[in-house]
N, C-alpha and C positions, 0 to 999 in steps of 0.2 A: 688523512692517515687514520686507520682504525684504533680506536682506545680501546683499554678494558674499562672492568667496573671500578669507578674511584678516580675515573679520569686520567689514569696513565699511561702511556703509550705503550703497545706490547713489547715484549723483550726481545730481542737480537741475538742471535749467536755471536757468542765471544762477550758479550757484556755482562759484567758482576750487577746480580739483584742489589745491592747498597749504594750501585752508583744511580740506581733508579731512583732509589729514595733521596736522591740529594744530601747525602752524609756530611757534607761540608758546610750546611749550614750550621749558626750558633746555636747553642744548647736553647730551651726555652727556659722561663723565669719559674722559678721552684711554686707549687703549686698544691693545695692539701692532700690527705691521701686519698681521698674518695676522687678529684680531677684526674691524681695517679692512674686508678684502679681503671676507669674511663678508657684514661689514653691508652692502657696498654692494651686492654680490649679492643682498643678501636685498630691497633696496630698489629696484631694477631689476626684481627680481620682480612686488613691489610694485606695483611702478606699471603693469606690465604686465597686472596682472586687473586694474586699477582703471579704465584704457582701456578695456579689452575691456570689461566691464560697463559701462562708461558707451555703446561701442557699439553694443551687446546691446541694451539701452533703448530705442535708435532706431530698432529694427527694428518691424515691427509681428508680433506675437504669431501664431503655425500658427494655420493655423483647427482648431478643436477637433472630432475624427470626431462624427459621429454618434453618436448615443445607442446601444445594443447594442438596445435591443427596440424600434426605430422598425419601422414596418410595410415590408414587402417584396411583391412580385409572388409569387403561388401556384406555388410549385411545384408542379406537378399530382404526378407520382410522389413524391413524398417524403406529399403528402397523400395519396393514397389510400393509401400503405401504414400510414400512420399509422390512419387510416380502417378501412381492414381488419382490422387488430390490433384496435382497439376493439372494433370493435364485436363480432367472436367472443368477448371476455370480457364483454362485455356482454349479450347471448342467453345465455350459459352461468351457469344459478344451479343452484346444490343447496344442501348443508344449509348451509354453514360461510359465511353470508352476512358474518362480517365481513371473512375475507380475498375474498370478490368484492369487497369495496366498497376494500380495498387495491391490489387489481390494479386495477381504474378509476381509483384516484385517479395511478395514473402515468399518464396518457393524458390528463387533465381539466385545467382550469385551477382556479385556488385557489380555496372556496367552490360548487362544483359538486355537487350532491347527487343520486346515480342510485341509493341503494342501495333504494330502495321502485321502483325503475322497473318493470322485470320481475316478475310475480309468478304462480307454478305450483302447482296444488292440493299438498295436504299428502302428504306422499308419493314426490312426483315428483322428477325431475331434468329439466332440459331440457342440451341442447349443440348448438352449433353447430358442424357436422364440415365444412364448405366456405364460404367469405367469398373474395368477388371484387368490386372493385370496377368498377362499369359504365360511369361518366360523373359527370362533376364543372362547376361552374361559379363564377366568381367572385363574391364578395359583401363587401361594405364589409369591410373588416378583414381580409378570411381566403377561404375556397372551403367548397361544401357539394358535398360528395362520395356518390353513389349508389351503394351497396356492396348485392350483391346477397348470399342466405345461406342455406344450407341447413340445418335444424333436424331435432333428433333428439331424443324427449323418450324419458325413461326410469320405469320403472313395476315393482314386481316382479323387475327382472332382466332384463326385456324391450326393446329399444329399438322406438318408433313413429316411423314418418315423421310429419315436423312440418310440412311442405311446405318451399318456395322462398321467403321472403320479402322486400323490399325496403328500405333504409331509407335517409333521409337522414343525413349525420353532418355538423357543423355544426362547422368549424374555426376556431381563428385563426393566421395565420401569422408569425413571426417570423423574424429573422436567426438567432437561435441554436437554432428549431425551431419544432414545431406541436404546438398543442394541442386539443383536444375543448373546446366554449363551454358544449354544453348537454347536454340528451334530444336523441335520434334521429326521423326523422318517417318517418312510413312512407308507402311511395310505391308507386307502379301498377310490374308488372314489366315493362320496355324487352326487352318477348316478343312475336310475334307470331307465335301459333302456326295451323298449318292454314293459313298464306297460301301460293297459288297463285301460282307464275312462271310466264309465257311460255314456253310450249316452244320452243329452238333452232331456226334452220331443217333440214331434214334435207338431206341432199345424195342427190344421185340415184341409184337402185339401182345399176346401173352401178357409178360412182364409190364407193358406200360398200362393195361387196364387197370393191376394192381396195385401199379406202385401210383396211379393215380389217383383212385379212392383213396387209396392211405393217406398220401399226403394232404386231400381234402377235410380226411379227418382230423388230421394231424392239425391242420390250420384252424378249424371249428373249436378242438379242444384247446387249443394254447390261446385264442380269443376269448373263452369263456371260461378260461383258469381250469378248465376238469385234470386235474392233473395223474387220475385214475385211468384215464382213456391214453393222455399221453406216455402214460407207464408201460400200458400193454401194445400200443405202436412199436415202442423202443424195444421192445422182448424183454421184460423187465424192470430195463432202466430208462427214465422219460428222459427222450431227447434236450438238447440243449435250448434255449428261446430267447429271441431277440425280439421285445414286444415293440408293440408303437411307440413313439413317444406319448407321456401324461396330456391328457386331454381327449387324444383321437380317441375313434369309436369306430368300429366298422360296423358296416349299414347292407354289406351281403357281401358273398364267395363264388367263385366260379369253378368253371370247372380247368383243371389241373392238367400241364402239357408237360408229358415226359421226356427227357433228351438224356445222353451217357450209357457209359460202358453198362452191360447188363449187372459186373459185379458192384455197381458205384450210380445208380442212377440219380437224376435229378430232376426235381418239378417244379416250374413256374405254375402258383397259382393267385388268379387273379383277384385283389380282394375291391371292393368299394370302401373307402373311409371320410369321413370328417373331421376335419382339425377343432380344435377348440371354439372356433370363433368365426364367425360366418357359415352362410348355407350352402356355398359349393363345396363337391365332395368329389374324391380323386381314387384314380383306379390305383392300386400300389400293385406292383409285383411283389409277392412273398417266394421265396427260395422255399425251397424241403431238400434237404439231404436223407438219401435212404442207402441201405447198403445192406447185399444179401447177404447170408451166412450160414452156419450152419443151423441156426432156428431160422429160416426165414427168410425172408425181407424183415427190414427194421428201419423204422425212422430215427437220425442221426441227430437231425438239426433244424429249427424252423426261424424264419429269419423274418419276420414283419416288418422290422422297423429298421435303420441305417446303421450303421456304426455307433457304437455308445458313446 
């Protein structure tokens, strides 16, 4: 039976507050004023949780949260990287199969048995040295995520390419996280390789001589800050610039391939760069947006480096 504060039981409809206090006992023994002053205090207290609990009662009760593992909506990132983890210790077996079957069971739900899944002649090791997830979609309970994976089997001391392969990972989702349900399924790679695109329109010889030089210049000056040069590209005003990231350097320019409408052209030109940190060094495509008008040709845009 729930009490209030003072140990007495809550009060009832239809029951007098004085029969709570047991009024039918005897008086107490007369006692100085200061005991007085006490008790009455103590009694005004008294009666003050006994109100309040009896008020409390008439409230109607919080509604009670939710349960912690009711199902939620996929978060797609949090599942593929859960996805991704798996499943690179899942392709990866060698000798010491009981701690693989430890590192799975953090990923797994309770009762999930993967550790006969994978199996590599005697001998072998296999690993998976790259896991990317591809594409994902939802399914009662949870999301089944397409995690794409590159395999490296080992022999002797030797590593072999194991190819690309693809697989399903079959989640369920919860508030306080996700889990792996089952086996992985394996699926066709979201590759389509040797496909042919439509070639650009070309713009007119003419038009692409110029708008090629420009852009080469256009690429020279925004490498080497001349911001003077990139003013009178733009007729005026210096195009927009999307540098390398901090660190690269480029180390030469090539020459500039026109493609697009004559009023709207565009140039791939080819740059050489190095990164920060080591001696290879990478061809990047740089974009130029140019766009004719009434002063011109004009360069718009020069794009070095990727997304900010």
């Amino acid at each position: 039976m729930r009490r209030s504060a003072g140990g007495l039981p809550p009060t009832s409809s239809g029951a007098a507050l004085p029969e709570l206090l047991g009024a039918a006992e005897p008086a107490p023994p007369a006692r100085p004023r200061g005991s007085r002053l006490l008790r009455n205090l103590g009694r005004v207290a008294l009666w003050s949780l006994i109100v309040v609990g009896a008020f409390r009662g008439l409230l109607p009760a919080p509604a009670s949260p939710p349960p912690a593992t009711s199902a939620v909506p996929p978060d797609d990132r949090r599942a593929a990287a859960v996805a991704a983890a798996f499943l690179r210790e899942y392709l990866t077996v060698g000798d010491d199969r009981t701690a693989r079957a430890e590192r799975l069971g953090r990923f797994t739900v309770a009762g999930a048995e993967l550790g006969r899944s994978v199996a590599v002649p005697r001998g072998e090791a296999q690993y998976a040295d790259l896991v990317m997830p591809a594409g994902s979609r939802p399914v009662a309970n949870g999301v089944e995520v397409t995690v794409l994976a590159h395999v490296l089997q080992l022999r002797s001391g030797a590593y072999r390419d194991g190819g690309t392969l693809a697989f399903v990972v079959p989640l369920t989702t919860r508030r306080e996280g996700v889990a792996v349900t089952g086996r992985p399924r394996p699926a066709s790679l979201p590759v389509i390789s040797g496909l042919t695109l439509p070639h650009p329109p070309t713009a007119p010889a003419e038009l692409a001589a110029v708008a090629g030089r420009m852009a080469r210049q256009a690429v020279a000056a925004a490498v080497a800050g001349d911001r003077s040069t990139l003013t009178r590209l733009g007729g005026g005003r210096p195009p927009s610039t999307r540098p390398l990231p901090s660190g690269w350097r480029v180390t030469g320019i090539g020459s500039a391939e026109v493609t697009g409408p004559p009023g709207a052209p565009t140039a791939q030109v080819p740059v050489r760069a190095r990164p920060p940190v080591g001696r290879a060094s990478y061809l990047v495509p740089v974009r130029v947006q140019l766009a004719l008008g009434p002063r011109g040709l004009t360069v718009r845009q020069v794009a070095l480096g990727g997304l900010p």
